[in-house]
C-alpha positions in Angstrom: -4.5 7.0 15.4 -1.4 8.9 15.2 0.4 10.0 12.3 4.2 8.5 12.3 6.7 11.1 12.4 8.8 11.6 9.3 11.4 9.7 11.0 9.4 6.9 11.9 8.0 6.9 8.3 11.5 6.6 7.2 12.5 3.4 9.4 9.2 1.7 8.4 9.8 2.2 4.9 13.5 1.1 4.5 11.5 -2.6 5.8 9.0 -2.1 2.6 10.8 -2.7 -0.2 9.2 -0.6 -3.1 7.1 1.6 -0.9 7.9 5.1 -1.7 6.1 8.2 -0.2 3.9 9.6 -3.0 5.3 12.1 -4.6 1.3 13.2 -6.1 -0.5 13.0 -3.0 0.9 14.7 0.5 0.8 12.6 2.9 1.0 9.4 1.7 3.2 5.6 0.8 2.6 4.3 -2.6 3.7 1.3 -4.4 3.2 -0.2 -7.7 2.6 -3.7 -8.7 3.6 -4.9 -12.2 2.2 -8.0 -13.4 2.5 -10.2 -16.7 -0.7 -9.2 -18.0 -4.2 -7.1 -17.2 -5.4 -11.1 -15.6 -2.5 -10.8 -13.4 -3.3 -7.5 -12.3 -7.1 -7.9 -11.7 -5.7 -11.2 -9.7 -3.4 -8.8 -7.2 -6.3 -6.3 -7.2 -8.5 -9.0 -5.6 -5.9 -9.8 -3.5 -5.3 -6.8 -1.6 -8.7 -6.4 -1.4 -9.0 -9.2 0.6 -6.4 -8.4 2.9 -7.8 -4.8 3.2 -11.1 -6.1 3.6 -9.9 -8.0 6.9 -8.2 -5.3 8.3 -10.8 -2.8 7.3 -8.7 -0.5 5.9 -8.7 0.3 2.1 -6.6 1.7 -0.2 -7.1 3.3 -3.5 -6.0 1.5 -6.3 -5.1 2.6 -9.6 -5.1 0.2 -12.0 -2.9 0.5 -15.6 -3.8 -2.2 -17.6 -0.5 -4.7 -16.1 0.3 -2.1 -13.1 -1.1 -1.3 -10.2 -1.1 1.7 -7.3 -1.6 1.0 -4.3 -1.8 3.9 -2.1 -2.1 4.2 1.8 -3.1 7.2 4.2 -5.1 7.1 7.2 -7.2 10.6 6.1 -8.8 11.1 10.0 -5.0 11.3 11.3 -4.2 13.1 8.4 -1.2 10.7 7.5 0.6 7.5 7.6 -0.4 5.7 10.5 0.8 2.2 12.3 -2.1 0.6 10.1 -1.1 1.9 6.7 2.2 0.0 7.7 0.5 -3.0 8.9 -1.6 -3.2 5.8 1.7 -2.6 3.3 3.2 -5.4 5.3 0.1 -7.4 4.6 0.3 -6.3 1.1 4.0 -7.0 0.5 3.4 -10.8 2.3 0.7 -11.7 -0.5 3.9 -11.3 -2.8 6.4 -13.3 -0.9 3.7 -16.0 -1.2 3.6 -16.1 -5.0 
């Protein structure tokens, strides 16, 4: 896979709303996830799991008691790649659903 060019990264993310690049980790998109309570949050964590699960692609989650990171890289390209998009876009449509 190929890492998307800070430009492209750029395009892609003004179509995520609330996905940031990280400002911890180089080379990276974050978001975070707040929910009404810890419940809610273990229910979006088994969520996304899901979703990553099917795409086979998995992202690290942090998880603060009603927040959640979610963090995308592809670490063989070293970068953001088409599929941490994809999987964001998967992400963000499990919260249009709610």
């Amino acid at each position: 896979m190929r890492r998307l060019t800070p430009a492209e990264l750029d395009d892609e993310l003004a179509l995520l709303p609330g996905w940031t690049r990280s400002p911890e980790e180089d080379g990276g998109i974050e978001y975070w996830h707040t929910a009404p309570d810890f419940a809610g949050a273990m229910g979006f964590v088994g969520d996304v799991a899901a979703v990553a699960e099917a795409a086979n692609h998995h992202p690290d989650l942090d998880i603060r008691y009603n927040r959640v990171r979610v963090f995308l890289t592809t670490h063989d390209a070293g970068g953001v790649t088409d599929r941490d998009i994809a999987l964001a876009r998967g992400i963000m449509h499990l919260l249009t659903d709610e």
